[in-house]
C-alpha positions, 0 to 999 in steps of 0.5 A, spaced: 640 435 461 635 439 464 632 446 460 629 451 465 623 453 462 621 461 462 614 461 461 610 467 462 602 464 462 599 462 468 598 456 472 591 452 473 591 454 480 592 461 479 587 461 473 582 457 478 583 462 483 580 467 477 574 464 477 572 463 484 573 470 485 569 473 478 564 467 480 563 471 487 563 477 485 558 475 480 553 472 485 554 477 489 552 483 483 546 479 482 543 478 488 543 485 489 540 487 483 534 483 484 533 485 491 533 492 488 528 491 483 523 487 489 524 493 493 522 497 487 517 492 485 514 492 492 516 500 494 510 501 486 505 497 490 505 501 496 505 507 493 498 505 489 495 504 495 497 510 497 494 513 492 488 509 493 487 512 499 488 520 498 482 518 493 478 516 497 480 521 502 479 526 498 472 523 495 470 524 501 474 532 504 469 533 498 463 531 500 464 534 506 466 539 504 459 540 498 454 537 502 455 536 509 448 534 512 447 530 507 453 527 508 451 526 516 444 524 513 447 518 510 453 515 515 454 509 514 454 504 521 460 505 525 465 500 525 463 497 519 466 497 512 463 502 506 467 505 501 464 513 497 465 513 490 465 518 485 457 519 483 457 521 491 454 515 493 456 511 500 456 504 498 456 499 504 459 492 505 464 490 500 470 494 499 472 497 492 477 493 488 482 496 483 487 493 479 493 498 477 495 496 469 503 498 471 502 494 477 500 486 478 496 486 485 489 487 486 487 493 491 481 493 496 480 500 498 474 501 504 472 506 508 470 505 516 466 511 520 470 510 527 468 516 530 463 522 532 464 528 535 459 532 538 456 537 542 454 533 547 451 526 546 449 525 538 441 527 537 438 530 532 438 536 537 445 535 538 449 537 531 455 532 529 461 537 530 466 532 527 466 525 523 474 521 523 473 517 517 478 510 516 481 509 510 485 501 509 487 498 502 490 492 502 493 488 497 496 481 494 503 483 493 505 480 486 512 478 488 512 472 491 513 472 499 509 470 505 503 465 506 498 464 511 496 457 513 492 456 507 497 457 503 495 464 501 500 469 500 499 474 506 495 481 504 499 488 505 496 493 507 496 501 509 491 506 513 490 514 512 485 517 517 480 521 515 478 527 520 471 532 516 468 537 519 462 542 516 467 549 517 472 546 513 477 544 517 478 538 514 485 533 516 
């Protein structure tokens, strides 16, 4: 004699079911979330170069702005790298190095003079009427990502132009 059995449980199929639902749910939710704190990670990064870059732009709307013949007098040569520092000196050639504590990268920050305007050909008769300064920061992302073909990891960077003036008008 046969007994028809009532059972209320669940059966393997449906439990596996379960499982691979809650399984992709999981992956999904995970990778989210890491991709969420790369973006926050890398969004810290971007932002500490910027702030590297206003420094140093105002570093020199400052000098501009204290001292504007010495500040011509001392012009490094266009198209070539220099950075200003706070003691009001022009440093040339090497970039400035930072290395933020909240962030794992290392920043170089340098300065390039791309431009004179004067009124007519720049002499010492002629006075410069305005100087456009280029600000770069590039840095070493601390997150894993692309590499050059010497396996080093690709450099980020970011520009700010920097234009001075003796009447103040500084952008």
């Amino acid at each position: 004699m046969l007994k028809r059995l009532n059972s209320r449980g669940d059966t393997l199929v449906e439990v596996m079911i379960a499982v691979a639902i809650l399984s992709m749910v999981l992956a999904a939710s995970y990778t989210l979330s890491s991709h969420a704190a790369r973006l926050g990670q890398s969004a810290k990064e971007r932002t500490q170069a910027v702030a590297y870059a206003q420094q140093q732009a105002e570093i020199i709307q400052a000098y501009a702005n204290r001292d504007w013949l010495q500040l011509v007098s001392i012009l490094p040569v266009q198209n070539q790298p220099a950075h200003f520092n706070d003691a009001w000196e022009l440093q040339a050639g090497s970039p400035l190095e930072y290395s933020a504590d909240d962030v794992a990268a290392n920043y170089k920050v340098q300065t390039t003079l791309i431009d004179k305007e004067c009124s007519g050909v720049c002499s010492t008769s002629s006075p410069i009427k305005q100087l456009t300064f280029e600000v770069t920061v590039d840095w070493e992302s601390a997150l894993p990502g692309p590499v050059d073909t010497n396996g080093n990891a690709e450099r980020e960077s970011t520009k700010l132009v920097v234009k001075v003036s003796p009447t103040g008008d500084n952008e």
